[in-house]
C-alpha positions as CSV (number, residue, x, y, z in Angstrom):
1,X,5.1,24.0,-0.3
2,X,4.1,20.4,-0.9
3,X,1.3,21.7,1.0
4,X,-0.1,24.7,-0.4
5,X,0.6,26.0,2.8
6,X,2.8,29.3,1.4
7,X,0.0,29.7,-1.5
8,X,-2.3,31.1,1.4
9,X,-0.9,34.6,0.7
10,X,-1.4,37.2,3.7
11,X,-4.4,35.4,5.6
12,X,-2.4,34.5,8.8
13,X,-5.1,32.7,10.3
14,X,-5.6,30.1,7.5
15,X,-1.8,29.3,7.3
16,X,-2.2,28.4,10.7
17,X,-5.4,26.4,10.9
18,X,-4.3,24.5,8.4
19,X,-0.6,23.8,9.5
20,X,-2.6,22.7,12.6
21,X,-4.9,21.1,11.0
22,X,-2.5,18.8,9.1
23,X,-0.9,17.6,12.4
24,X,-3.4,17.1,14.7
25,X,-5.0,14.5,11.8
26,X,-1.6,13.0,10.5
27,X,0.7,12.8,13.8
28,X,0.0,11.1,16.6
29,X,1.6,13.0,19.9
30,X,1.6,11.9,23.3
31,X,3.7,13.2,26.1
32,X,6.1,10.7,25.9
33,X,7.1,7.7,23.0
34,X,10.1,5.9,24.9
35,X,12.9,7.4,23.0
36,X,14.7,9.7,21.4
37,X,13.0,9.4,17.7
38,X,9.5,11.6,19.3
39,X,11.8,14.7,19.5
40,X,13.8,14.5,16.5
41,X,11.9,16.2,13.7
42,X,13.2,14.0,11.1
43,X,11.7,11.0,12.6
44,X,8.8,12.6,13.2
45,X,7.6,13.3,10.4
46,X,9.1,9.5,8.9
47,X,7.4,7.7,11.4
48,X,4.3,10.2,12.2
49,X,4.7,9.8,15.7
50,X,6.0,12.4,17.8
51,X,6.2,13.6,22.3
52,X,4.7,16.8,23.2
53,X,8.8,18.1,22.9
54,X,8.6,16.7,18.9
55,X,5.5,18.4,17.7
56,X,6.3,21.9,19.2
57,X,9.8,21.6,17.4
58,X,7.8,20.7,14.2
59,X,5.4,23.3,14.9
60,X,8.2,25.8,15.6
61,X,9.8,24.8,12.2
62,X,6.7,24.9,9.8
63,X,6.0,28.5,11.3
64,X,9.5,29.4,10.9
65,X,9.4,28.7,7.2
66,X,6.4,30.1,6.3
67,X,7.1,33.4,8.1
68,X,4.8,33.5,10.5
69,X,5.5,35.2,14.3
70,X,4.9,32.9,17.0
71,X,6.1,32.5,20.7
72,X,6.2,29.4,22.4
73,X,4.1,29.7,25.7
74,X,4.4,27.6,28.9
75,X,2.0,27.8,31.4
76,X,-0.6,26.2,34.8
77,X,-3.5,25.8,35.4
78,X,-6.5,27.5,37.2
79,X,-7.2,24.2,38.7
80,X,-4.0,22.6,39.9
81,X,-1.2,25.1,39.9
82,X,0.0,28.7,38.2
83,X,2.8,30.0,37.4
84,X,4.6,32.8,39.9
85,X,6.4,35.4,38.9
86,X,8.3,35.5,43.0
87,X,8.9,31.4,42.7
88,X,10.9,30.2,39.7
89,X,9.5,26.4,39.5
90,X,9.4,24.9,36.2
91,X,6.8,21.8,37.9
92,X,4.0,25.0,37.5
93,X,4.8,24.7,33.5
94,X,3.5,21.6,31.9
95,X,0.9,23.3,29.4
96,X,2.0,24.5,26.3
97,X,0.6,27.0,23.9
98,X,1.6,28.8,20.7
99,X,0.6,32.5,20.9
100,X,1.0,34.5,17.8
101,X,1.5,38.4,18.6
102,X,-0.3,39.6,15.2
103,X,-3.4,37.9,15.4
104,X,-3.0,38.0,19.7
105,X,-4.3,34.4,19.7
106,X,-3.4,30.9,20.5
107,X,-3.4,27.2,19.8
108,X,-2.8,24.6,22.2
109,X,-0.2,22.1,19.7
110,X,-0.7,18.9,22.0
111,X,-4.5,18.8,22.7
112,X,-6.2,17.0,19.6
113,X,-9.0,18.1,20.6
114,X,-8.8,22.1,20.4
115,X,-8.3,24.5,17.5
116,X,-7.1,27.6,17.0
117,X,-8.0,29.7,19.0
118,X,-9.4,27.8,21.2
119,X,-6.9,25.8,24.0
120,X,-8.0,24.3,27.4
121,X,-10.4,27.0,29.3
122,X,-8.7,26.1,32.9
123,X,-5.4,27.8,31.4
124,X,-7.4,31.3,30.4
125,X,-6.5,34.1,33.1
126,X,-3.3,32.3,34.4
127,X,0.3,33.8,33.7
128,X,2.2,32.1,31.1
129,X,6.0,32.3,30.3
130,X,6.0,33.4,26.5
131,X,9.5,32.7,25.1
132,X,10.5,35.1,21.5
133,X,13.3,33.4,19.4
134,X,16.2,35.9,18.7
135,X,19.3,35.7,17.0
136,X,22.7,37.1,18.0
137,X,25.0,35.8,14.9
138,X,24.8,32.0,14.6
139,X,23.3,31.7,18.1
140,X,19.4,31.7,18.5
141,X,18.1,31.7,22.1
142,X,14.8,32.8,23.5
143,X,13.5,35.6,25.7
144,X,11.3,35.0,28.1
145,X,8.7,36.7,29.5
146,X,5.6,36.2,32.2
147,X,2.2,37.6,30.7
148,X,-1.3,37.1,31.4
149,X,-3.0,34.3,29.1
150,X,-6.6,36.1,28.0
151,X,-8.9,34.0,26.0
152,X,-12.1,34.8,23.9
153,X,-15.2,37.3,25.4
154,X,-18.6,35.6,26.7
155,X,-20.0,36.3,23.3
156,X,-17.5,33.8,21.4
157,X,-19.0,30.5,23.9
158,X,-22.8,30.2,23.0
159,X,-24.7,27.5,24.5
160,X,-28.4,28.0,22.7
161,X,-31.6,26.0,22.5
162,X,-34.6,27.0,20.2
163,X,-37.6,24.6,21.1
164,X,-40.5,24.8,19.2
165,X,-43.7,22.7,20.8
166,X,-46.7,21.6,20.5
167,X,-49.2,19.3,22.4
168,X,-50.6,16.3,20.4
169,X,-55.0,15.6,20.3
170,X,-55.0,13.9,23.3
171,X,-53.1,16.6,25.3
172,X,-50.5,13.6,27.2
173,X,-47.9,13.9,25.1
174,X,-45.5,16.8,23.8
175,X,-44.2,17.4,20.3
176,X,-41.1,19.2,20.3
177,X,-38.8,20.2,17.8
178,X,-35.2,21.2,19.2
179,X,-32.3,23.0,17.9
180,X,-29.3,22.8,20.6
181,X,-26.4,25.1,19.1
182,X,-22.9,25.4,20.4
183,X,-19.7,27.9,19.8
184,X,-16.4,28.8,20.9
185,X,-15.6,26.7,24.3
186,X,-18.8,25.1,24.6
187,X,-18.9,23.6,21.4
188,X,-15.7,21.7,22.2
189,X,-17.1,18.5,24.2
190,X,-19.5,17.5,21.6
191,X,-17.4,18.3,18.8
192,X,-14.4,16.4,19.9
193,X,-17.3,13.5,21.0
194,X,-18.8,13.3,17.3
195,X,-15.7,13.5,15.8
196,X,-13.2,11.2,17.9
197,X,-15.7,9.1,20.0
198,X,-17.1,5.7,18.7
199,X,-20.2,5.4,16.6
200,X,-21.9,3.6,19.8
201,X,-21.4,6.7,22.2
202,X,-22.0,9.4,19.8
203,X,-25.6,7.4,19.2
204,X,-25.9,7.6,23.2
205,X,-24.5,10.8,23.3
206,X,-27.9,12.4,20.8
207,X,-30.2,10.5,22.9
208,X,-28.6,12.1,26.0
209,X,-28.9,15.6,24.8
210,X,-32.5,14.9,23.6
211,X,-33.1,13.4,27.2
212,X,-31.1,16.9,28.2
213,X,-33.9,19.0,27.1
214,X,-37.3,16.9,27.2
215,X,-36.7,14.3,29.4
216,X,-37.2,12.1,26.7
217,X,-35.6,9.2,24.7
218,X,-37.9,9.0,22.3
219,X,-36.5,10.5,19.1
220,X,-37.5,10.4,16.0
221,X,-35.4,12.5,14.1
222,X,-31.5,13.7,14.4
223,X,-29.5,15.8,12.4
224,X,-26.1,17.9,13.0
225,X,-24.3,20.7,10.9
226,X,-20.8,21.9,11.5
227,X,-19.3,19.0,12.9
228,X,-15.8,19.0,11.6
229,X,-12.8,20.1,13.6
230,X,-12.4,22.7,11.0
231,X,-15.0,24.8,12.0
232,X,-14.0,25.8,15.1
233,X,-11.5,28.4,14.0
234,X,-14.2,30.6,12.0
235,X,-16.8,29.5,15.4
236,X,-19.3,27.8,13.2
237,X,-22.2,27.1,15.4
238,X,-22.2,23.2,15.9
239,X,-26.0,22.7,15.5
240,X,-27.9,19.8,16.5
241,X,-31.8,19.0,15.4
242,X,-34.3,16.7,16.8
243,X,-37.7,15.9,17.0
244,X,-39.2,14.3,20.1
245,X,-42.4,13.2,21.5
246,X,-42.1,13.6,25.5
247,X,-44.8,12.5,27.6
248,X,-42.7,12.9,30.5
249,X,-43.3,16.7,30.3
250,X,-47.2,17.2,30.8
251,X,-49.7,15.9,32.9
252,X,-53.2,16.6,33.6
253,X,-55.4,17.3,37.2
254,X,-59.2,17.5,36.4
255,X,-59.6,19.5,33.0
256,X,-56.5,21.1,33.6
257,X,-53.1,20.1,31.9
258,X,-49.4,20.7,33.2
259,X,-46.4,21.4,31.0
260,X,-43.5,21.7,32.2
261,X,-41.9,24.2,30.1
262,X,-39.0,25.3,32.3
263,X,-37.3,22.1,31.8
264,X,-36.9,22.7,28.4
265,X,-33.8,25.0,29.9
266,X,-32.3,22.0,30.8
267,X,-31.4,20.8,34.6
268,X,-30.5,23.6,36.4
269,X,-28.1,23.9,39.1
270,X,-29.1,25.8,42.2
271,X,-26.3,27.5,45.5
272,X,-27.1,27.2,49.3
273,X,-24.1,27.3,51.4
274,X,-24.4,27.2,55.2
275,X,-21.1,28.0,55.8
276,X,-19.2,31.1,54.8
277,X,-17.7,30.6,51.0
278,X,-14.0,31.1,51.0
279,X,-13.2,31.4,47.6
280,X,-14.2,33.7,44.2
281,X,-16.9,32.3,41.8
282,X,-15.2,30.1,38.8
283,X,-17.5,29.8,35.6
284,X,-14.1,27.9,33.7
285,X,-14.8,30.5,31.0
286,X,-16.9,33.8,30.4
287,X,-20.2,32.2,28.2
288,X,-23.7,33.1,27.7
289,X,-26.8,30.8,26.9
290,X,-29.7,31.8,24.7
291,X,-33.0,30.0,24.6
292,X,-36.5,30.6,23.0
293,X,-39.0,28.5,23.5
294,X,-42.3,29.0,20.7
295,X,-45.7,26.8,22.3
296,X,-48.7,26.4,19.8
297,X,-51.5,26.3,22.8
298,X,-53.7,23.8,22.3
299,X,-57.6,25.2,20.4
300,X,-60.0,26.2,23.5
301,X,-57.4,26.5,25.7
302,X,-55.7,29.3,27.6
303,X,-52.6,30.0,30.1
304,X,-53.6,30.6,33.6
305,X,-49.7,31.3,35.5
306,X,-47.6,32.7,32.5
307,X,-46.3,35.3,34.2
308,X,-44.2,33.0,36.3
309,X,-42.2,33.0,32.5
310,X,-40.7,36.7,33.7
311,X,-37.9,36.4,35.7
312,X,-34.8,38.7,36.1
313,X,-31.4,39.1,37.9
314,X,-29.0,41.1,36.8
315,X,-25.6,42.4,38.0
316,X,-23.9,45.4,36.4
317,X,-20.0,46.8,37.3
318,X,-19.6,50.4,35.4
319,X,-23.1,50.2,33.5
320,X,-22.2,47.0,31.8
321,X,-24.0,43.8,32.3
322,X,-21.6,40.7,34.0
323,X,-24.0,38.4,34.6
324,X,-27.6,38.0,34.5
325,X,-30.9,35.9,33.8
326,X,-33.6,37.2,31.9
327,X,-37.0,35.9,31.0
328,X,-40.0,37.1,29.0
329,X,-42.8,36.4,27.1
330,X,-45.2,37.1,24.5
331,X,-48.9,36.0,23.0
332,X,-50.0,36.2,19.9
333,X,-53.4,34.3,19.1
334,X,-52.4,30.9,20.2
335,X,-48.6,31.4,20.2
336,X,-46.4,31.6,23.4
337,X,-43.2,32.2,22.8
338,X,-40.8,32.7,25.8
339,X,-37.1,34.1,25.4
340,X,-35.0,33.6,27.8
341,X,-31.1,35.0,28.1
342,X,-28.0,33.9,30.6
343,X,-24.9,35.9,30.9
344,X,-21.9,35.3,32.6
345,X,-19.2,37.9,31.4
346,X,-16.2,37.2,33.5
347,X,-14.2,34.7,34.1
348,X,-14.1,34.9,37.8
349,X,-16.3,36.8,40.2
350,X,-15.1,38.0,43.5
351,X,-16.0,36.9,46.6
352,X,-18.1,39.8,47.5
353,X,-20.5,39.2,45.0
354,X,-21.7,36.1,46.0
355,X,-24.7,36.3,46.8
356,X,-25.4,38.2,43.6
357,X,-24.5,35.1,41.8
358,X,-26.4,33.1,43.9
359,X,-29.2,34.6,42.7
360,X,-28.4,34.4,38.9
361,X,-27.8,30.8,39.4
362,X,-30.9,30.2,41.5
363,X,-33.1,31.8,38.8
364,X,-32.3,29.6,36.2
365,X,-32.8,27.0,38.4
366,X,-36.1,28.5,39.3
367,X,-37.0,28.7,35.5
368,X,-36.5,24.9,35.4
369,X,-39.2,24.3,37.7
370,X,-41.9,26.2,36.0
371,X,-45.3,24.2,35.4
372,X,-47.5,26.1,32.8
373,X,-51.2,25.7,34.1
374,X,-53.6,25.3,30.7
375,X,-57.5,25.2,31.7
376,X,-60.3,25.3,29.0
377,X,-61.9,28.4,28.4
């Protein structure tokens, strides 16, 4: 009540972003304090300092009061170990999670971090042991039971870039103004780095993600919207601006001049394998990443390769798209503008298609290496 926590009437959702919330920025939890006092609620919330075991009690409390339906979730990991429903072993259950059957999402109560619903992406698509409190008289146990853990679809994790460009009077150097915007998962590095890192690496941090996208250091301008931890739960787009000057993205032969406009993408990652691959394809969690890039060409001079700009590989299971690159372009008068769309709609892919994922991955790395040609009319 002290709160205002019960004042948040039938809006589920807000209850519990701010209940976790509240904790993550007022209790500091780790997996272990050395005694007793990290488990015992009391002290917790005396002393503000609380294990892994503490905080899911306080958690289980606060929820308890304010009526709201929870289960307490243990589960693996994708990358180290799972749970199995044939081999009872309570190592495969160090994660915890707090799943809430209404709403059918999650928090993750010990990762500072995450917010709901977000938890760590290498626990989506293992089974988890959900435990529901009931009461027989004065005795309240727990019943458990092995379920899937499903997170968010590709559309929730955006990783975009809109780059608009331009080449200064003496055709060296570009001019590029850069929006990089991030939801769901991928927003979670680079919120948790400009809100828990140090001043020092957050400034290295922007000139790295200007560097990301022009190859460039030099920026002149910075700006970012929707930083707070609080906007992850309604997925407000983190969104960072700049405005840099790259030379290190044209060059000229003869009369000519070279832009390199593919690595405005970003470095690109590209699959040969000699040997047979033994395993499924593991994106960490389904995503997709929208770009559009809009190039003022430069008076007197015209485009002489664009349609290298149009690439596509798609993949389709039961006429819907899981996993693609697309590329396009138009011209109108003396604006280029490129759009350019990467899907990946699962969170695994078998082994079968492998080599269809090869290729998705080896266009966008293709795309990186494309040189627009500019000769004078």
């Amino acid at each position: 009540k002290k709160n205002g926590w019960n004042k948040l009437g039938g809006n589920e959702v807000a209850v519990i972003s701010a209940v976790e919330n509240y904790l993550k920025k007022n209790i500091s939890t780790s997996e272990d304090t050395g005694d007793e006092s990290g488990n015992d609620i009391e002290a917790v919330i005396k002393k503000r300092i609380a294990s892994n075991r503490g905080i899911i009690r306080l958690y289980g409390a606060i929820f308890r009061q304010l009526n709201i339906d929870h289960e307490f979730v243990l589960c693996g990991s994708r990358q180290d170990f799972e749970v199995d429903r044939s081999f009872e072993n309570w190592n495969n259950c160090d994660n915890h999670l707090i799943y809430f059957p209404r709403l059918r999402k999650y928090i993750a109560p010990t990762l500072l971090e995450m917010r709901y619903p977000f938890f760590n992406p290498e626990w989506i698509g293992t089974n988890g042991i959900f435990c529901k409190n009931t009461t027989i008289g004065n005795f309240t146990t727990a019943i458990a039971e092995i379920r899937k853990i499903n997170g968010e679809d590709c559309h929730w994790s955006a990783s975009n870039i809109d780059a608009k460009i331009n080449l200064n009077k003496a055709l060296d150097t570009l001019q590029v103004a850069v929006r990089q915007s991030f939801t769901g998962y991928s927003s979670i590095f680079y919120r948790a780095s400009f809100n828990l890192s140090p001043e020092e690496y957050q400034k290295e941090l922007i000139k790295e993600m200007a560097k990301f996208v022009t190859n460039s250091e030099r920026v002149l301008n910075t700006t970012i919207e929707n930083r707070a931890m609080e906007d992850f739960t309604p997925n407000k787009p983190l969104v960072i601006d700049q405005v840099v000057h790259s030379s290190e993205l044209v060059e000229r032969a003869g009369t000519k001049v070279l832009v390199k406009i593919g690595a405005l993408i970003g470095p690109q990652s590209e699959m040969y394998q000699e040997k047979p691959r033994q395993f499924e394809m593991d994106v960490n969690y389904p995503h997709v990443l929208n770009r559009t890039i809009e190039f003022r060409l430069p008076d007197g001079y015209t485009v002489k390769n664009a349609e290298d700009l149009k690439i596509s590989k798609t993949v389709q299971a039961d006429g819907q798209l899981t996993m693609g690159f697309e590329s396009s372009y138009t011209v109108e008068g003396n604006l280029l503008k490129v759009t350019i769309s990467e899907q990946y709609c699962r969170l695994t892919y078998p082994l079968p298609q492998y080599e269809d994922f090869k290729k998705v991955i080896n266009a966008a790395a293709d795309f990186n290496k494309v040189i627009l040609v500019l000769e004078p009319k």
